[in-house]
C-alpha positions as MATLAB code, in Angstrom:
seq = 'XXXXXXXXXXXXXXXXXXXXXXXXXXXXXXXXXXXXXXXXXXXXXXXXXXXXXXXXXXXXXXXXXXXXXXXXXXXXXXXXXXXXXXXXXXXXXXXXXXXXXXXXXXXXXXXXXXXXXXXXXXXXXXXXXXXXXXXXXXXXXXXXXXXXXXXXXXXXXXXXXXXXXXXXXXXXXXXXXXXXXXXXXXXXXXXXXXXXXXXXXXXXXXXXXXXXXXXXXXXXXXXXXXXXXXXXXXXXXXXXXXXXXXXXXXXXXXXXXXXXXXXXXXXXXXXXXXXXXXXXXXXXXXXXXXXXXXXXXXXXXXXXXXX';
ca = [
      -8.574  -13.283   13.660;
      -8.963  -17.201   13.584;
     -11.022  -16.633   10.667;
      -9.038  -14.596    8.810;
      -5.871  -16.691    9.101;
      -8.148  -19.649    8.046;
      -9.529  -17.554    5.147;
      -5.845  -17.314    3.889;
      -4.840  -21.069    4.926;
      -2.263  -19.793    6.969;
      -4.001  -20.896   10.790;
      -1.119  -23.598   11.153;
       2.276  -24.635    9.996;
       3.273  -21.429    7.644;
       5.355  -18.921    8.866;
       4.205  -15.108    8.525;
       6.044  -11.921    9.365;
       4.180   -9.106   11.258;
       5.340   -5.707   10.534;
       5.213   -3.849   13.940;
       5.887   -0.419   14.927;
       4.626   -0.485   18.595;
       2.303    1.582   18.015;
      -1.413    0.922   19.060;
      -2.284   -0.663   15.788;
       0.111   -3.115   15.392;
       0.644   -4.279   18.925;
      -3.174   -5.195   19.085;
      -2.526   -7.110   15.879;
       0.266   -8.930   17.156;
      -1.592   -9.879   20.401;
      -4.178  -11.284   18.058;
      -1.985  -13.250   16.472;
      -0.063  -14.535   19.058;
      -3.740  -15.755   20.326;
      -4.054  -17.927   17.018;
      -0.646  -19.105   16.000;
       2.255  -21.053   16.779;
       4.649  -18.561   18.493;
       7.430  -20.312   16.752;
       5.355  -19.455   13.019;
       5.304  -15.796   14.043;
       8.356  -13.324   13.055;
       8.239   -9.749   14.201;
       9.477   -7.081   12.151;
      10.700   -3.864   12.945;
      11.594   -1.130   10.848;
      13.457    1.908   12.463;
      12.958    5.039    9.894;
      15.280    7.264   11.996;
      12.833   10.113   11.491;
      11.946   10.463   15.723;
      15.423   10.618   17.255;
      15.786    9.084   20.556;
      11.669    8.181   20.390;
      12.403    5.789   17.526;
      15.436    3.895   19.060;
      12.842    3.794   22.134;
      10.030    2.464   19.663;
      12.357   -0.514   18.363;
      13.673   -1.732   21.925;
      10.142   -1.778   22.861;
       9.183   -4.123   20.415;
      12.600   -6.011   20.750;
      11.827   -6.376   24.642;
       8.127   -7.636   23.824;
       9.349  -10.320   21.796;
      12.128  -11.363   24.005;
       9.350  -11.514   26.624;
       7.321  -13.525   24.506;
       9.897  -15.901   22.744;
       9.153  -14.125   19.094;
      11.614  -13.760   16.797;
      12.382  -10.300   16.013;
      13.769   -8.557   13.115;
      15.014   -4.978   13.142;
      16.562   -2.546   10.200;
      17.679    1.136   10.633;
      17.277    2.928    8.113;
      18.004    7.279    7.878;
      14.588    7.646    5.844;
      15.480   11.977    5.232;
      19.046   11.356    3.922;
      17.326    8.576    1.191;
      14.303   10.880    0.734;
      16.820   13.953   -0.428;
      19.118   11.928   -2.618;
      15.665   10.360   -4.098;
      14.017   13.816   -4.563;
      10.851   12.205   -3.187;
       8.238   12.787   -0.222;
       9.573   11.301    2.995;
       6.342    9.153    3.705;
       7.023    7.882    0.515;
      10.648    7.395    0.748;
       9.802    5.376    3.797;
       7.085    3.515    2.531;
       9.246    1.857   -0.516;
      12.027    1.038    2.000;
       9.926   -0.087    4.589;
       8.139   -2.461    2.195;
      11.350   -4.036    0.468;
      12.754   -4.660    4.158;
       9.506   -6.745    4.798;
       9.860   -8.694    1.918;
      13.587   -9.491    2.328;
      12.628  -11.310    5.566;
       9.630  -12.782    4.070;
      11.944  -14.174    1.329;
      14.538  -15.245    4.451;
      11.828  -17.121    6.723;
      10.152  -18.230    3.748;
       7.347  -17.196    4.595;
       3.798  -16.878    2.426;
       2.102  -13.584    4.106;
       3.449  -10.340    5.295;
       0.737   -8.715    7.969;
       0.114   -5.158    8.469;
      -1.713   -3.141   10.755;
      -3.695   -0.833    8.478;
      -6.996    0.432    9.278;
     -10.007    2.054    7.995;
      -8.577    5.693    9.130;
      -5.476    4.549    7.185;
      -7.404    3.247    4.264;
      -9.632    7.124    4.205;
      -6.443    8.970    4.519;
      -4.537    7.532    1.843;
      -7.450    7.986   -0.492;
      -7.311   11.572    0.221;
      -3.448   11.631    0.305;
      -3.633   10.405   -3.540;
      -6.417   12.408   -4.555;
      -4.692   15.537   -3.561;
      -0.711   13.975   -5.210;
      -2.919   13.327   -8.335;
      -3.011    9.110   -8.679;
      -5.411    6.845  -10.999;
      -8.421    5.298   -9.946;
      -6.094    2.385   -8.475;
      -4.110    4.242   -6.204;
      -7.014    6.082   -4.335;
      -8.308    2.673   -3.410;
      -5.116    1.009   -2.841;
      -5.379   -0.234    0.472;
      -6.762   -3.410    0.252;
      -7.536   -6.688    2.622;
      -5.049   -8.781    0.039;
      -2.405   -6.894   -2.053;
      -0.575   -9.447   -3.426;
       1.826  -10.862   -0.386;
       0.937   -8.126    1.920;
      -2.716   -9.130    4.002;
      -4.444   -6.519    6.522;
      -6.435   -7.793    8.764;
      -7.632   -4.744   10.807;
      -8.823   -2.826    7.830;
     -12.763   -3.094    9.164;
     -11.762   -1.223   11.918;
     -10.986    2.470   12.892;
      -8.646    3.831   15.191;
     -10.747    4.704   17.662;
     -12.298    0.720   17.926;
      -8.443   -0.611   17.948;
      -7.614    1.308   20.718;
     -10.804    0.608   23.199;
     -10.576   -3.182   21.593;
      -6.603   -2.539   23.257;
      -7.707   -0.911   26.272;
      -9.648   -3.994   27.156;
      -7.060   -5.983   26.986;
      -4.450   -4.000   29.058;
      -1.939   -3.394   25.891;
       0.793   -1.955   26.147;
       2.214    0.197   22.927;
       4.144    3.478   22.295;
       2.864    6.820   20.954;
       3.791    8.483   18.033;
       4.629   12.039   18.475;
       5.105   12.512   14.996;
       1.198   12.089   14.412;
       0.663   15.588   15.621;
       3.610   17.648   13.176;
       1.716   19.113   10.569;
       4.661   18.974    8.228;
       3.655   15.794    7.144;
       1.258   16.007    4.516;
      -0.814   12.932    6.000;
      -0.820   14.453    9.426;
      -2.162   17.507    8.159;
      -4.786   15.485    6.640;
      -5.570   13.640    9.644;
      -5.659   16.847   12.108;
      -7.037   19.379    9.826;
      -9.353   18.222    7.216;
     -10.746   14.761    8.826;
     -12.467   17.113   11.769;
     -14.125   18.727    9.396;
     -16.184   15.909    7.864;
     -16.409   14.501   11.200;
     -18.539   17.594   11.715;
     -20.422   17.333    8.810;
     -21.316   13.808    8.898;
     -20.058   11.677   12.129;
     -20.809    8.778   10.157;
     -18.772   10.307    7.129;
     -15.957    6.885    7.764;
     -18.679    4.471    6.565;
     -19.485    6.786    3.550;
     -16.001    6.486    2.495;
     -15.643    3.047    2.784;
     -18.525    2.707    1.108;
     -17.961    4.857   -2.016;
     -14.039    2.868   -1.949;
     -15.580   -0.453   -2.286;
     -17.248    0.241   -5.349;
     -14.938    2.320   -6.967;
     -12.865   -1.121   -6.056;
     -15.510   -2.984   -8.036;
     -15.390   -0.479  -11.205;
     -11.835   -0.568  -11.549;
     -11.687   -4.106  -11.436;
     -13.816   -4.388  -14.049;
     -12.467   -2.219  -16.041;
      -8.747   -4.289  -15.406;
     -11.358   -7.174  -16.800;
     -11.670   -5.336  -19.995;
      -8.634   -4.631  -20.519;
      -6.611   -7.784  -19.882;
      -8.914   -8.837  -22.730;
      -7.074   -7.098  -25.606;
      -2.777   -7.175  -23.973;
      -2.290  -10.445  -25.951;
      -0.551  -12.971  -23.602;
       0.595   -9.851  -21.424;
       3.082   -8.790  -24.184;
       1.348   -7.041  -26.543;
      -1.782   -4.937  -27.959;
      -3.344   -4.660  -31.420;
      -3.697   -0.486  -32.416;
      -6.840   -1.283  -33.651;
      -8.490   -2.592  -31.187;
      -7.198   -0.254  -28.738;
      -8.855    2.714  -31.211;
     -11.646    0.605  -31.052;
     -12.215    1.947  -27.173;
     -13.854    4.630  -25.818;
     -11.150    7.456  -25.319;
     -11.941    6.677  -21.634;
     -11.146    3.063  -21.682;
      -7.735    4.095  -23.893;
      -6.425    6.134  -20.730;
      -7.208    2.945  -18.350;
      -5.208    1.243  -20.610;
      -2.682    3.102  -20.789;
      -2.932    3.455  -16.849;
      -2.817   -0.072  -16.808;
       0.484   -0.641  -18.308;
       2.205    1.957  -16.502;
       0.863    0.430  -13.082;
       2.034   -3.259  -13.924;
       5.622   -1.799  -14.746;
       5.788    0.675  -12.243;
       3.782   -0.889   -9.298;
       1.631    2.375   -9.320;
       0.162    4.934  -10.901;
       1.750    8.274   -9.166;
       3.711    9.983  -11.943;
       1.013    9.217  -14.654;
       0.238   12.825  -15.434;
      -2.759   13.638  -18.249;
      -0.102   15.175  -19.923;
       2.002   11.845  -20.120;
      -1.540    9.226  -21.366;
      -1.665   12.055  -23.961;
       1.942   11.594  -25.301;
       1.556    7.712  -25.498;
      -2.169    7.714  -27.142;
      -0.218   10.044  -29.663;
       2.401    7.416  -29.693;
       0.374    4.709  -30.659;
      -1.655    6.275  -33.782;
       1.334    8.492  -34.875;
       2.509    7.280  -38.705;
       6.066    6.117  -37.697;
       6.342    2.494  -37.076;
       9.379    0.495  -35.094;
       9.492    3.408  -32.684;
       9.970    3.474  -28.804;
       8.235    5.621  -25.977;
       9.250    5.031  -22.470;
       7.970    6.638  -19.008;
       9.892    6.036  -15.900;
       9.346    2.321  -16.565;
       6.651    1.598  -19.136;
       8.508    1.242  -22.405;
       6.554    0.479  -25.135;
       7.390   -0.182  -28.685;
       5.498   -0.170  -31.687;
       5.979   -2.533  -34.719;
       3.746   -3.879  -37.587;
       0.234   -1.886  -36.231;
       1.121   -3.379  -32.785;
       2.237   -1.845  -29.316;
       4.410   -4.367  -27.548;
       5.364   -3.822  -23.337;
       8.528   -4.275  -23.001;
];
């Protein structure tokens, strides 16, 4: 963990907030931490979704009584993640994902601090990719757990579950258990219970493979990203030309592109949609507008500008 924290220059003097659940994961990153840093440098975050009853209240004043213990400061948000899911029309995971994330960042911005740390691992990195695959995502999204995402660093993600928790064990960690793992109404859960087993019995080595096969579809998208930063002029605009100049391929990634840097991701980017806006950009009519969700693009003079 030293080494990480150096690799990020944040061993000494810079504050960094540690999302933490209580769960296995996250408690044996926060002991890591603790081992490394300044207690005073380290705020603990806690965010309640509301989704477990009495076992999330339970979750949160276990976390709250493990930083009182250890003279942390802790941070704490409720939040009723099912009411905002329904009003949202979206997936609960994903409802609590997007206000999970924003709560982490408002205390970031209050503590001032450079680095939010979470405790995703290599399970977590295997199931999202499958999560995405099956909720239809670009290449971005099935790879999108990463060691750096912008402000949010993971410093667990070599590891799977199963090392975290004997690496816990070890130490005599305490943490709470997630009931909620095992209801299959989740769609991750079912992933994890259901379909995981079964490449576990094909291949018992079958975690590697994945992370294997994500690291270079990491290294091809990047690339591509390369490409394609090449032609958006200043980050405002592209020529028609030379976007008809790509392969049809490259045309979706760029159009994939756009929509990701406007809308943070690429779920919602149906075939259907890159079709419209490629038909958008060589249609006859000029000083015209096509928006989706939040890519708006406008074309003027033989030139698509983002808006």
């Amino acid at each position: 963990m030293k080494k990480f924290l150096e690799k990020y220059n944040i061993l000494k003097n810079e504050k960094v907030i540690i999302a933490c659940s209580g769960w296995v994961d996250s408690m044996f990153l926060l002991s890591e931490i603790i081992k490394s840093k300044n207690k005073k440098d380290i705020i603990v975050a806690h965010f309640n979704h509301k989704l477990r009853l009495e076992e999330s209240d339970l979750d949160e004043e276990f976390v709250k009584e493990f930083c009182e213990k250890n003279n942390l400061v802790f941070e704490v948000k409720d939040e009723d993640i099912s009411q905002i899911a329904l009003a949202k029309k979206i997936w609960i995971e994903e409802a609590a994902r997007i206000e999970r994330y924003k709560f982490l960042r408002n205390i970031k911005e209050k503590y001032w601090a450079k680095y939010i740390l979470v405790a995703h691992h290599l399970d977590d990195k295997i199931e999202t990719f499958l999560l995405n695959l099956i909720r239809w995502t670009k290449l971005k999204w099935l790879i999108s757990i990463e060691e750096k995402n912008e402000d949010i660093l993971r410093p667990l993600l070599p590891f799977s579950k199963s090392e975290i928790i004997e690496k816990a064990k070890k130490l005599w960690l305490k943490w709470r258990e997630d009931k909620s793992n095992l209801d299959e109404k989740y769609l991750r859960n079912n992933i994890r219970l259901n379909i995981l087993p079964l490449f576990d019995q094909i291949n018992s080595s079958y975690k590697k493979s994945f992370e294997n096969i994500m690291s270079y579809m990491w290294e091809i998208k990047t690339y591509f990203d390369e490409q394609i930063k090449k032609i958006i002029i200043n980050n405002e605009y592209f020529e028609i030309e030379t976007f008809n100049n790509f392969p049809e391929f490259l045309q979706r990634e760029v159009i994939r592109y756009v929509f990701e840097i406007t809308n943070f991701w690429t779920i919602g980017l149906s075939e259907g949609n890159i079709k419209e806006v490629i038909k958008f950009i060589n249609d006859k009519w000029n000083y015209t507008k096509k928006e989706i969700k939040k890519m708006s693009l406008f074309k003027k003079n033989w030139k698509i500008y983002l808006m």
